[in-house]
C-alpha positions in Angstrom: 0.0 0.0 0.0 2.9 2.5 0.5 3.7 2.3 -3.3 0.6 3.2 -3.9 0.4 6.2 -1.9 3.8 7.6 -2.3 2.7 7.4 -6.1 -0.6 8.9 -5.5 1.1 12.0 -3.4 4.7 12.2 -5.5 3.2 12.9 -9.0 0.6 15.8 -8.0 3.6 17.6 -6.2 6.3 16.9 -8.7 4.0 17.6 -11.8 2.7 21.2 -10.2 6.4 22.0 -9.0 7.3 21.2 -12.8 4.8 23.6 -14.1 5.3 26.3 -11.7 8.8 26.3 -12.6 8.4 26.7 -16.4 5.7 29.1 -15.9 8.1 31.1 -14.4 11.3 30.4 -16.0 9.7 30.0 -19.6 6.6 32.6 -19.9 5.8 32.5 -22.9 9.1 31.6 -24.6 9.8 27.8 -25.7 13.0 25.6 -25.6 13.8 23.3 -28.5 14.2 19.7 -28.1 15.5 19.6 -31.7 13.9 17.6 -33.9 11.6 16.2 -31.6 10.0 19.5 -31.1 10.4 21.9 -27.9 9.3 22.9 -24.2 6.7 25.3 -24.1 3.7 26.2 -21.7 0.1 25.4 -23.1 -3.4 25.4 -21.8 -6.0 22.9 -22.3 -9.5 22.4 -21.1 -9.8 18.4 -19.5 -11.1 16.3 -22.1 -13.9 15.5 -19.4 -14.9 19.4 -20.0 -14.7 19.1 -23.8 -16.6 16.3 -24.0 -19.3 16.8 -21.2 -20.1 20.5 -22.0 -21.9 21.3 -18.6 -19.3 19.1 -16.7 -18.8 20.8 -13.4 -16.5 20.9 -10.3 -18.4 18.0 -8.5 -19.5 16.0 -11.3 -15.7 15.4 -12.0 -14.5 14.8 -8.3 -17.5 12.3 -7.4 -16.3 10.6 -11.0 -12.5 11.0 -9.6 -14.0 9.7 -6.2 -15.7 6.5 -7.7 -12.6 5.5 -10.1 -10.4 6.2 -7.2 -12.1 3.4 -4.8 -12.4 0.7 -7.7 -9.2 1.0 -8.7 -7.7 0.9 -4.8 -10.1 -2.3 -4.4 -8.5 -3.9 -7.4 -4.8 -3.0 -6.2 -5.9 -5.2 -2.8 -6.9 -7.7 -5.0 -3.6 -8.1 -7.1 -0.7 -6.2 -5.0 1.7 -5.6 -7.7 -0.7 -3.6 -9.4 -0.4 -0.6 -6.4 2.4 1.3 -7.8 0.4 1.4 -11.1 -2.9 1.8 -9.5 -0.8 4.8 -7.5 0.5 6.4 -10.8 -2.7 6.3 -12.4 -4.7 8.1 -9.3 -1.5 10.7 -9.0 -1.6 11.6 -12.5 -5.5 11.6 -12.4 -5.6 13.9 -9.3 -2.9 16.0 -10.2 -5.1 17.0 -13.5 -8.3 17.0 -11.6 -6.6 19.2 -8.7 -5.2 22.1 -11.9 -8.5 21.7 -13.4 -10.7 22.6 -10.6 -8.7 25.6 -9.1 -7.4 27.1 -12.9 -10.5 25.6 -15.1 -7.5 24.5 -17.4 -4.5 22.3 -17.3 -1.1 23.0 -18.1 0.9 20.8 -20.8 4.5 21.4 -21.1 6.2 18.8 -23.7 5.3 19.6 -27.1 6.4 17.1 -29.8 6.3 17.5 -33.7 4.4 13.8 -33.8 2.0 14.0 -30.7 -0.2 16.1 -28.9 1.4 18.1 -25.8 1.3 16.7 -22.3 2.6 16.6 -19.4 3.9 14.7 -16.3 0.7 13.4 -15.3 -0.1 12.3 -18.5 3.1 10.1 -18.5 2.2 8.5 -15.2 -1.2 8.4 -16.2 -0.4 6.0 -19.4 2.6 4.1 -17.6 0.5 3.5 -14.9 -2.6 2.3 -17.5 0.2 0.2 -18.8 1.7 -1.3 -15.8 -2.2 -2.6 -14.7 -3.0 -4.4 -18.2 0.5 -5.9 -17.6 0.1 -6.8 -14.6 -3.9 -8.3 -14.9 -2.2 -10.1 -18.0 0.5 -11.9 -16.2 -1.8 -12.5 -13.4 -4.5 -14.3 -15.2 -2.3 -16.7 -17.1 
């Protein structure tokens, strides 16, 4: 269970520090990665907003809520999921969190062949990942 929380707390704080940092150091300016494409600070509505049009505040943290506890059910279940489960629920509350307080959320990585993101996207699809891996191995 402590993977699971020290992923669940460590993302959120690492992935605001992150954006608070280029937000400062950055502004509006961007860094090139090369050919890969550069560091820059955008905004983006949650997809949950763009997709649910009169999604509010609550709707998304009882939603949050709900997927938290099935997912920390299914972690007891099969314990080398935790870490996973953690990095998914991190990643998931650290977007929730920035969405909430600034209505938007902050992507930082911009490549030439994929949409921006950020750190909480990365734990969010390694932890995604790491669960279907881990179900996988554990049903055979």
């Amino acid at each position: 269970m402590s993977a699971l929380l020290a992923a669940l707390l460590l993302v959120p704080v690492i992935d605001q520090g992150v954006k608070v940092a280029l937000r400062r150091r950055l502004g509006a300016n961007a860094v090139s990665l090369g050919p890969l494409g550069h560091l820059r600070v955008v905004t983006a509505r949650l997809w949950l907003v763009r997709v649910a049009r009169r999604s509010s505040p609550s709707s998304m943290w009882t939603l949050w809520t709900i997927a938290a506890a099935a997912l920390v059910v299914a972690s007891a279940w099969i314990p080398s999921s935790r870490f996973f489960v953690g990095l998914i629920l991190g990643g998931s509350l650290s977007n929730a969190l920035e969405s909430s307080i600034q209505g938007r959320v902050t992507d930082y990585v911009c490549l030439r062949f994929w949409p921006a993101f950020n750190l909480a996207d990365v734990a969010l699809t390694t932890g995604t990942i790491g669960v279907a891996a881990t179900l996988a191995i554990a049903v055979q």
